[in-house]
C-alpha positions as CSV (number, residue, x, y, z in Angstrom):
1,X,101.9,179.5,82.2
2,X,104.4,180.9,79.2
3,X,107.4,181.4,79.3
4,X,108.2,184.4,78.1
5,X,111.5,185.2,76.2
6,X,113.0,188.2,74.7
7,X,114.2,187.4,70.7
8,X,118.2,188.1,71.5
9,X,117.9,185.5,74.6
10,X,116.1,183.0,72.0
11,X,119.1,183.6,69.3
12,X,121.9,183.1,72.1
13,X,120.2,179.7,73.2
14,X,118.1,178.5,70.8
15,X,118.4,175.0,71.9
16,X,117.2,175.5,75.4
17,X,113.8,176.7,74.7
18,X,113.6,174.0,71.8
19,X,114.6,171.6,74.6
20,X,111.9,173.4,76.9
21,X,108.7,173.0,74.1
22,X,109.5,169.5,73.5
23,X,109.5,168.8,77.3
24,X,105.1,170.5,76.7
25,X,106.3,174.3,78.0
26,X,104.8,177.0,75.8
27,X,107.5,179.8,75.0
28,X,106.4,183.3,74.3
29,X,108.9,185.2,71.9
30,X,109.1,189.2,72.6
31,X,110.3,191.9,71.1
32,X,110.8,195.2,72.7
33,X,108.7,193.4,75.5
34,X,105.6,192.2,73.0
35,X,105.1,188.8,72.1
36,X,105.4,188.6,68.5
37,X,105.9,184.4,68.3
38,X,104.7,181.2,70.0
39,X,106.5,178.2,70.4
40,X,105.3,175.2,71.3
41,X,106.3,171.0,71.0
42,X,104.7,168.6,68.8
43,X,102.6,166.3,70.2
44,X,103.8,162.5,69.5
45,X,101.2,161.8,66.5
46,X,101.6,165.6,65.5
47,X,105.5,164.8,64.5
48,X,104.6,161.4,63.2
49,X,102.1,162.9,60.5
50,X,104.5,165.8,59.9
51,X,107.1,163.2,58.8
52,X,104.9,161.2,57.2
53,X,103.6,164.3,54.7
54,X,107.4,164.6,53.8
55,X,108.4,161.3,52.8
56,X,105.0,161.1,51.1
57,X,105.9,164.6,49.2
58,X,109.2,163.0,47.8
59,X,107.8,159.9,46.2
60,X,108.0,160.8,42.4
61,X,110.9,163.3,42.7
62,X,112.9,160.2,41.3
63,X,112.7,158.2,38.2
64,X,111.2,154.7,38.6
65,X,114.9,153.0,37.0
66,X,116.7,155.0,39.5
67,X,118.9,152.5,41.9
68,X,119.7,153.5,45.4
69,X,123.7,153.4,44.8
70,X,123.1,155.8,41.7
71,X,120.8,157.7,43.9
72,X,124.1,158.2,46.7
């Protein structure tokens, strides 16, 4: 069953409810008691291809010569 959560509660303690959808709880967001947003965790292979498809977009950002001390 969601949980649901009114917006100003979600921008006092964001961190709970991020805390609460990683741990598989589905939050509903409301405003002016209507759920306007879901939130929900990632499932493990769900984050891994998420962070996969951003180190693949950044390949070529760089030029080939580039050295990772003159890349710091």
């Amino acid at each position: 069953m969601p949980i649901l959560v009114p917006i100003e509660e979600m921008v006092r303690n964001p961190g709970r409810y991020l805390l609460l959808a990683e741990s598989g709880q589905t939050i509903l967001i409301t405003r002016n008691e209507t759920a306007v947003a879901k939130l929900t965790g990632l499932r493990a292979e769900e984050a891994r291809e998420d962070r996969l498809g951003l180190v693949k977009s950044l390949f070529g950002l760089l030029p080939k010569d580039t050295s990772l001390e003159a890349s710091r």
